[in-house]
mmCIF file of the N, C-alpha and C atoms, coordinates in Angstrom:
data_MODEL
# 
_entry.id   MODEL 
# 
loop_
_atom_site.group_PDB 
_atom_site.id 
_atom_site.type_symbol 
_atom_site.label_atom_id 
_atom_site.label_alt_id 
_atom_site.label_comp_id 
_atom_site.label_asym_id 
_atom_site.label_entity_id 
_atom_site.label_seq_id 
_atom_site.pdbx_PDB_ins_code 
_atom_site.Cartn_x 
_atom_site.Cartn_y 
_atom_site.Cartn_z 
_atom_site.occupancy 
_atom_site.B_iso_or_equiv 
_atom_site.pdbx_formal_charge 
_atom_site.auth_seq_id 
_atom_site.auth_comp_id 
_atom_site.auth_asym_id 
_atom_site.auth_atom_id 
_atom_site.pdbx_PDB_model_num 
ATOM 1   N N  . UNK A 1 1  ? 0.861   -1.175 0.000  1.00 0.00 ? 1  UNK A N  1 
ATOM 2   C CA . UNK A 1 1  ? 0.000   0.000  0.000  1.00 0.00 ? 1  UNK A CA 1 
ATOM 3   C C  . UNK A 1 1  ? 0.900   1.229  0.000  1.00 0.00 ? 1  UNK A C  1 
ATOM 4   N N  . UNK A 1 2  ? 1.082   2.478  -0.923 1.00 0.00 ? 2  UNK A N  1 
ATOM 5   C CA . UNK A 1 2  ? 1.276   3.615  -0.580 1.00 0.00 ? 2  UNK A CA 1 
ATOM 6   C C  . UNK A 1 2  ? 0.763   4.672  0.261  1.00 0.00 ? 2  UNK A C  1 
ATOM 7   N N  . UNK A 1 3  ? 1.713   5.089  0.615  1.00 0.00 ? 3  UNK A N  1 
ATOM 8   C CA . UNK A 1 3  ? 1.494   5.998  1.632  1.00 0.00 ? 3  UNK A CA 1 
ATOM 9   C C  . UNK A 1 3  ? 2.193   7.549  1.041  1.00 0.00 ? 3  UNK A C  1 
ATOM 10  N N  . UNK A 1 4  ? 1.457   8.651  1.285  1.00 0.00 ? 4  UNK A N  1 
ATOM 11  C CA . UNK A 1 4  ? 1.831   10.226 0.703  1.00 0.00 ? 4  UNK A CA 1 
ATOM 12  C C  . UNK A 1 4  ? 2.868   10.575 1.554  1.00 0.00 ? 4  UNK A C  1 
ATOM 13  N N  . UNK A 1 5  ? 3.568   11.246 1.263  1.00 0.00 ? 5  UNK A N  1 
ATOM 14  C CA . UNK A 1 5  ? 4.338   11.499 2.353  1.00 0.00 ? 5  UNK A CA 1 
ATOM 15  C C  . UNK A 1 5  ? 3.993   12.334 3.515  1.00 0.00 ? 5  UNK A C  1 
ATOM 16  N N  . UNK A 1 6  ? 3.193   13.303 3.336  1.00 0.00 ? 6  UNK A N  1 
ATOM 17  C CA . UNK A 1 6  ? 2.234   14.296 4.621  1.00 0.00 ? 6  UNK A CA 1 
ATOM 18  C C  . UNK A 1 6  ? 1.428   12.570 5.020  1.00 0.00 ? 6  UNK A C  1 
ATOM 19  N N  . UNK A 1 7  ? 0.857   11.729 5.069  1.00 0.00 ? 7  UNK A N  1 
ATOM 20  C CA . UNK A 1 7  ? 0.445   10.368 5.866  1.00 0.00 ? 7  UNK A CA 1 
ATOM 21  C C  . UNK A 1 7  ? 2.021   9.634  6.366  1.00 0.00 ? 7  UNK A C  1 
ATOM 22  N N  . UNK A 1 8  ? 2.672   9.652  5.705  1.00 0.00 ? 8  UNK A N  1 
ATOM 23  C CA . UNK A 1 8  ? 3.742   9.039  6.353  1.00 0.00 ? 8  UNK A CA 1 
ATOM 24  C C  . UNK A 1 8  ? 4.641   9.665  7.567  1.00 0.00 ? 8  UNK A C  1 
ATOM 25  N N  . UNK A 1 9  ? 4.582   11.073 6.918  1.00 0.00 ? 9  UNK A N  1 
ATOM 26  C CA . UNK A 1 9  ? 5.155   12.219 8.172  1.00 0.00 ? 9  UNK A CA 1 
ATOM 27  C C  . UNK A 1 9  ? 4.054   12.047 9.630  1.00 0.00 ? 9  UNK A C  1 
ATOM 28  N N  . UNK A 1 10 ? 2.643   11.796 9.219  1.00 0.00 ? 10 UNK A N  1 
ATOM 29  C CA . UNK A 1 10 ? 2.097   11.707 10.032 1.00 0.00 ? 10 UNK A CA 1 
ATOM 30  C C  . UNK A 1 10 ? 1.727   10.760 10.906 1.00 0.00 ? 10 UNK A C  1 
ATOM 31  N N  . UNK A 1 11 ? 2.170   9.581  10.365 1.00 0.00 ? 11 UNK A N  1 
ATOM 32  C CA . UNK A 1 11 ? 2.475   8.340  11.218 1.00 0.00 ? 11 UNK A CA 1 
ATOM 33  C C  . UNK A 1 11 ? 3.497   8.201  12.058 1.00 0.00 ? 11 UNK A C  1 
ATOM 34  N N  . UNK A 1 12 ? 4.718   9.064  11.278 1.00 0.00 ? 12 UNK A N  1 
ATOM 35  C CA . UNK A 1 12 ? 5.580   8.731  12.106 1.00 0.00 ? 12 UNK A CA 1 
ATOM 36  C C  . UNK A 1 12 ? 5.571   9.804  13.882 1.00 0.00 ? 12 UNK A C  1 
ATOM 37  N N  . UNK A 1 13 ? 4.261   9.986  13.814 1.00 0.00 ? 13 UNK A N  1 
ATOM 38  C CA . UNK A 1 13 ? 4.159   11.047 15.056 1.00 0.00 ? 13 UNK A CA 1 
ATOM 39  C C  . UNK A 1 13 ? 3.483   10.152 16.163 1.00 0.00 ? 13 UNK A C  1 
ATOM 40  N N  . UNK A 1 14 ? 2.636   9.025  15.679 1.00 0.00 ? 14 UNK A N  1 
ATOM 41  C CA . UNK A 1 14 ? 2.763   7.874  16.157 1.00 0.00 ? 14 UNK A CA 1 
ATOM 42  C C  . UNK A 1 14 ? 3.442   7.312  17.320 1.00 0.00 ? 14 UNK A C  1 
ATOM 43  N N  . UNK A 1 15 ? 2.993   7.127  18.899 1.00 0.00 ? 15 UNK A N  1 
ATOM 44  C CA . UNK A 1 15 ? 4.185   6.412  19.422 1.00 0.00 ? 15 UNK A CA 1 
ATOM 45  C C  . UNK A 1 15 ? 4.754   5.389  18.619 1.00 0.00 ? 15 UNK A C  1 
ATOM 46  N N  . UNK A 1 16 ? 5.794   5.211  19.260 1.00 0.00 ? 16 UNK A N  1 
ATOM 47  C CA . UNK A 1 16 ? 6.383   3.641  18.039 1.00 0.00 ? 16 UNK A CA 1 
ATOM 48  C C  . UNK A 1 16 ? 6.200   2.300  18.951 1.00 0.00 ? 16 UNK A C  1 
ATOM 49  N N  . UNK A 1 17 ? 5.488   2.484  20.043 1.00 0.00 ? 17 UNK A N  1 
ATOM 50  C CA . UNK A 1 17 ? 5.160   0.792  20.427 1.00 0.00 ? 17 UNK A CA 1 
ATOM 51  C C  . UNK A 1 17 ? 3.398   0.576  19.759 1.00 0.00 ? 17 UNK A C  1 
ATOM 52  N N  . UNK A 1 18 ? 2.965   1.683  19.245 1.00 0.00 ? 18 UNK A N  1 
ATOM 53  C CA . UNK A 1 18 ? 1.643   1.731  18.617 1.00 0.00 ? 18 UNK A CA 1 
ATOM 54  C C  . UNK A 1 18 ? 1.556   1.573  17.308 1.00 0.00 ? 18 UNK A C  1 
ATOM 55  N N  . UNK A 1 19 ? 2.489   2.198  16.902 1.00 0.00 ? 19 UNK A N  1 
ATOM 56  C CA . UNK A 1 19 ? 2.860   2.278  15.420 1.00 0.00 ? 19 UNK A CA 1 
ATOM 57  C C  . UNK A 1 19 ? 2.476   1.120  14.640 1.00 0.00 ? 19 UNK A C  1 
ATOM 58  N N  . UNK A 1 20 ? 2.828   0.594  14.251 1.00 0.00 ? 20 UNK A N  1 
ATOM 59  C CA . UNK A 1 20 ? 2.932   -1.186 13.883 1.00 0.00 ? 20 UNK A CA 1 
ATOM 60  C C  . UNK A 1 20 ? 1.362   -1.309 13.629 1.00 0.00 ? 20 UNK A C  1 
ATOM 61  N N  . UNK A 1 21 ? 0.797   -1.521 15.014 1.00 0.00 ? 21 UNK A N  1 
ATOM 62  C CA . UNK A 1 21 ? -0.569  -1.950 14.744 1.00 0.00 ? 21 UNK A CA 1 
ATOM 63  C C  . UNK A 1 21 ? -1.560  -1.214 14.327 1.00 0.00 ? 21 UNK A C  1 
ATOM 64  N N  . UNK A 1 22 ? -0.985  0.672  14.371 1.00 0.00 ? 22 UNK A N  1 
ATOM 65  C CA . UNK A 1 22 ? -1.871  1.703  14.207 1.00 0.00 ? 22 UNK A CA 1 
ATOM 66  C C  . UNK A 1 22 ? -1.670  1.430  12.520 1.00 0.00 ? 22 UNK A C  1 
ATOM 67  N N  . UNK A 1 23 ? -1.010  1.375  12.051 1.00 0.00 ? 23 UNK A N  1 
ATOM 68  C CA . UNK A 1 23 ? -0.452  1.427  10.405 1.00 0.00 ? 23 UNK A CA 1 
ATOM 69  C C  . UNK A 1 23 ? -0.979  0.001  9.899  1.00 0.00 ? 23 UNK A C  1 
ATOM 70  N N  . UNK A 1 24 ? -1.089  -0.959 10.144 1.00 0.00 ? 24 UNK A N  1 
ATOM 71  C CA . UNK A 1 24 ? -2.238  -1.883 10.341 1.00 0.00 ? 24 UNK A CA 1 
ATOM 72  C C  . UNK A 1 24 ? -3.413  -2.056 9.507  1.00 0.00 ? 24 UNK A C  1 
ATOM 73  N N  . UNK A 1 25 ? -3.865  -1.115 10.540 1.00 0.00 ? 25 UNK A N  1 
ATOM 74  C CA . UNK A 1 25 ? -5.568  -1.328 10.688 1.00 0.00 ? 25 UNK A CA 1 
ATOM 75  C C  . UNK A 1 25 ? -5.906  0.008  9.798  1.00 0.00 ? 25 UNK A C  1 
ATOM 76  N N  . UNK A 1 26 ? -4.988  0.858  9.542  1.00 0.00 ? 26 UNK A N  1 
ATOM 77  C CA . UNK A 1 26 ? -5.238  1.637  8.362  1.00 0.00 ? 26 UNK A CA 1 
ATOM 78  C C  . UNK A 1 26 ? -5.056  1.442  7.194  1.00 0.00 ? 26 UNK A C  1 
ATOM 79  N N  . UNK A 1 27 ? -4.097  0.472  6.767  1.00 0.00 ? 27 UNK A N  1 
ATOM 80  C CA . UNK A 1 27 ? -4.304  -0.355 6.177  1.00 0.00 ? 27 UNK A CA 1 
ATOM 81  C C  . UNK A 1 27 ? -5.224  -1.062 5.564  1.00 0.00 ? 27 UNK A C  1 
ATOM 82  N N  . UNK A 1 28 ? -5.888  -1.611 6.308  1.00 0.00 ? 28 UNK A N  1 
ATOM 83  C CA . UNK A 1 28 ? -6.698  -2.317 6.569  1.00 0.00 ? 28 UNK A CA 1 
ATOM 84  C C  . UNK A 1 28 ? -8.173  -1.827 6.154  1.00 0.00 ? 28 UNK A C  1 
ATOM 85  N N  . UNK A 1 29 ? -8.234  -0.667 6.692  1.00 0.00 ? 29 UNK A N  1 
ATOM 86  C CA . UNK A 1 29 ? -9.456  0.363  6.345  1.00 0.00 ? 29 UNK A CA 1 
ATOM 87  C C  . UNK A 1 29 ? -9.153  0.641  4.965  1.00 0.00 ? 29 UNK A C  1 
ATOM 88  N N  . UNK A 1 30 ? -8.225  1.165  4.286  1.00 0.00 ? 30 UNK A N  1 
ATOM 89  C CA . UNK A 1 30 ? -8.002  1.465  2.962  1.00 0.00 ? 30 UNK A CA 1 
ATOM 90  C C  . UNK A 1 30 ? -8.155  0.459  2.192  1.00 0.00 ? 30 UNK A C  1 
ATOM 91  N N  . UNK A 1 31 ? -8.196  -0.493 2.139  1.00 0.00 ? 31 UNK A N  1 
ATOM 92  C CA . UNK A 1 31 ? -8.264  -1.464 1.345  1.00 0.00 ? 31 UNK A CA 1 
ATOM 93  C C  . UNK A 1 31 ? -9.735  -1.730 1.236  1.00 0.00 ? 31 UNK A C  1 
ATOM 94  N N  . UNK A 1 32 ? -10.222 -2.116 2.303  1.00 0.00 ? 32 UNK A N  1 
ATOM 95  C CA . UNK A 1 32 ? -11.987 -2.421 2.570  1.00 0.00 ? 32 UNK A CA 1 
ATOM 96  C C  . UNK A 1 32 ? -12.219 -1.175 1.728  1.00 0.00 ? 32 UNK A C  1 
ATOM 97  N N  . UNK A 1 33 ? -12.491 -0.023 1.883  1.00 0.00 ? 33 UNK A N  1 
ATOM 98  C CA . UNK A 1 33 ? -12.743 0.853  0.779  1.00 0.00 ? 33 UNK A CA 1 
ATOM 99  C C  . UNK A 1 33 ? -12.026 1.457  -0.188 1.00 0.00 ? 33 UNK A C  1 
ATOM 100 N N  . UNK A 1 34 ? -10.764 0.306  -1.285 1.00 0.00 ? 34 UNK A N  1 
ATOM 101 C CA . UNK A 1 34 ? -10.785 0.354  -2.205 1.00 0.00 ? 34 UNK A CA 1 
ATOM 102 C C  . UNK A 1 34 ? -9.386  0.986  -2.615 1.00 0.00 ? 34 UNK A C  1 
ATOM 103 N N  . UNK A 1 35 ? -9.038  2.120  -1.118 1.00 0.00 ? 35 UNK A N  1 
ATOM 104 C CA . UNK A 1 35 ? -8.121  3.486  -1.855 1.00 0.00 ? 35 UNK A CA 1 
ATOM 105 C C  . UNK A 1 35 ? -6.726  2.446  -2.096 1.00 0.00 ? 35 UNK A C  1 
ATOM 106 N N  . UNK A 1 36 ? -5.850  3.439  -3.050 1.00 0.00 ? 36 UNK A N  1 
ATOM 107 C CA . UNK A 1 36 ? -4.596  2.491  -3.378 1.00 0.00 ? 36 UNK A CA 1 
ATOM 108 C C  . UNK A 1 36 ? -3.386  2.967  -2.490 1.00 0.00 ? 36 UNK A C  1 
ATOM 109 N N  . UNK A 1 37 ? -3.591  4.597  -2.282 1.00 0.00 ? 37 UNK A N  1 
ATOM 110 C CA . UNK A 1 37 ? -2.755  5.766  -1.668 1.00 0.00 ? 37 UNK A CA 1 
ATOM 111 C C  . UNK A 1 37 ? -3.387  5.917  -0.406 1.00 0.00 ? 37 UNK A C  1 
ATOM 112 N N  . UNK A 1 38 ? -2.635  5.917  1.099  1.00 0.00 ? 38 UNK A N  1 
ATOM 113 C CA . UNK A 1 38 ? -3.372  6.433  2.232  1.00 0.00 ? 38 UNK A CA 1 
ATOM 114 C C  . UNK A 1 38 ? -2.636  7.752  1.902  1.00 0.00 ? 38 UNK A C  1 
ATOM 115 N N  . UNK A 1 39 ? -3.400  8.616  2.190  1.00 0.00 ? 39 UNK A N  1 
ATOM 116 C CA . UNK A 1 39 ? -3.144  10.264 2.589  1.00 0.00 ? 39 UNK A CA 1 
ATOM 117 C C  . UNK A 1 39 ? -4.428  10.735 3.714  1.00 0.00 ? 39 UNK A C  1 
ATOM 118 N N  . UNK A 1 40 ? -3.593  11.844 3.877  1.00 0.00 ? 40 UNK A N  1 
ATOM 119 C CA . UNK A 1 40 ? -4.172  12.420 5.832  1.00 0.00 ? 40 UNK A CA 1 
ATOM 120 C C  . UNK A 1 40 ? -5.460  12.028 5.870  1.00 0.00 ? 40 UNK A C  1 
ATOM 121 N N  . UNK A 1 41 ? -6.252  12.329 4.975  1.00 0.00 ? 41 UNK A N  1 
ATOM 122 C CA . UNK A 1 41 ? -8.239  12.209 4.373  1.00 0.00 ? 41 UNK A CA 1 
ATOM 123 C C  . UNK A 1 41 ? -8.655  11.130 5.061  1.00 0.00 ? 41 UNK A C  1 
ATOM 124 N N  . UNK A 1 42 ? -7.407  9.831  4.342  1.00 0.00 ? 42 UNK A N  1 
ATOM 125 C CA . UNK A 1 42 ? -7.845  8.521  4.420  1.00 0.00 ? 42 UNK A CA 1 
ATOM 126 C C  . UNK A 1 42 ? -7.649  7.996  6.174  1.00 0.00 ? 42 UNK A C  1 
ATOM 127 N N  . UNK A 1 43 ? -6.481  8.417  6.563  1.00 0.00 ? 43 UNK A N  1 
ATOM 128 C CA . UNK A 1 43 ? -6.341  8.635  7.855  1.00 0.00 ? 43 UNK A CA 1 
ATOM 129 C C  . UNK A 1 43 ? -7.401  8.890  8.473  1.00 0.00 ? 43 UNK A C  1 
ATOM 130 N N  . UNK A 1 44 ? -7.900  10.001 8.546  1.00 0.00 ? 44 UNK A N  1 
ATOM 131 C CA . UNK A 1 44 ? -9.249  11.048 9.232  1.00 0.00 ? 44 UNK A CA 1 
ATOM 132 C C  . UNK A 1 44 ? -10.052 10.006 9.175  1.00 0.00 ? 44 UNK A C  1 
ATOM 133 N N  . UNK A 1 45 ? -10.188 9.239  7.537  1.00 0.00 ? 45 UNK A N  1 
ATOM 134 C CA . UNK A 1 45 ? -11.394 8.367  7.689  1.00 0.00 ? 45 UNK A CA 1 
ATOM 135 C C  . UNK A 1 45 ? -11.355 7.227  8.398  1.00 0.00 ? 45 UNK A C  1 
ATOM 136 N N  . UNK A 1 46 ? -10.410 6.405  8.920  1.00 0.00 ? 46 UNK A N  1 
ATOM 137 C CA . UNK A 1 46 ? -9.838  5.128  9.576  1.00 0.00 ? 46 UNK A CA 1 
ATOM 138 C C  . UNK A 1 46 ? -10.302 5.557  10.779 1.00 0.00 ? 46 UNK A C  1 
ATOM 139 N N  . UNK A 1 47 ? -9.314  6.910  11.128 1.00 0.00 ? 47 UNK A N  1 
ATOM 140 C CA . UNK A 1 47 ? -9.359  7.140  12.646 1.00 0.00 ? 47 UNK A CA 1 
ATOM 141 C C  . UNK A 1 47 ? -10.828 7.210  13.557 1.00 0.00 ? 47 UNK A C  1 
ATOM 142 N N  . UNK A 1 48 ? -11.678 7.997  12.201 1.00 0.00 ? 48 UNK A N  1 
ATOM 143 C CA . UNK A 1 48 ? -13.035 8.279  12.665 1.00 0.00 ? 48 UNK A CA 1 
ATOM 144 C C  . UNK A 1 48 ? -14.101 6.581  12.744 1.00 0.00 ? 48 UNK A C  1 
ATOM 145 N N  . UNK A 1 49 ? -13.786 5.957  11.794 1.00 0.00 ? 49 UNK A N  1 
ATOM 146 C CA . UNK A 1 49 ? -14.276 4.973  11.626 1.00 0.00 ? 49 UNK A CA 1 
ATOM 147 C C  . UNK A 1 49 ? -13.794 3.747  12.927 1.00 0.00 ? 49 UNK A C  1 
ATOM 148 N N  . UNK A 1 50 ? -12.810 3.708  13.030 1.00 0.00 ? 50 UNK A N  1 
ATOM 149 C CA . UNK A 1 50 ? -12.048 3.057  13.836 1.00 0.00 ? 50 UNK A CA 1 
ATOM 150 C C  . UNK A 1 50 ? -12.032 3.126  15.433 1.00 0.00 ? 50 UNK A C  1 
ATOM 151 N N  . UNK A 1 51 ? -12.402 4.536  15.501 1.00 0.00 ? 51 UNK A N  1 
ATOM 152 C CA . UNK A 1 51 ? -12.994 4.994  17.159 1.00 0.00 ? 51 UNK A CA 1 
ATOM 153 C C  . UNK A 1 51 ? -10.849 5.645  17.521 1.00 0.00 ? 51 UNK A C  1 
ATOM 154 N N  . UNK A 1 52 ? -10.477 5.625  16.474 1.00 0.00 ? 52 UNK A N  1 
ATOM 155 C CA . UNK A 1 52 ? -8.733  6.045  17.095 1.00 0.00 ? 52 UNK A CA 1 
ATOM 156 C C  . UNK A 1 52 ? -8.849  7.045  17.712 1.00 0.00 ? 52 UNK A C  1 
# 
């Protein structure tokens, strides 16, 4: 999966014992709806969806 670099800058703000599984399940969300690129949007939408 790609990641934009403003989503990647923004992961990496991420603790890093969270990281891993937070990058995951966003993942995870992006795919279930389709996107090829996570960027911040797609983020917003995981996080909101996800209860993050």
């Amino acid at each position: 999966m790609a990641w934009s670099p403003e989503a990647e800058a923004r992961v990496e703000r991420i603790p890093s014992f969270i990281r891993p599984m937070a990058r995951k399940a966003i993942e995870r969300y992006a795919e279930g709806k389709g996107y090829r690129t996570i960027t911040e949007t797609v983020m917003d939408e995981a996080r909101a969806a996800l209860g993050m």
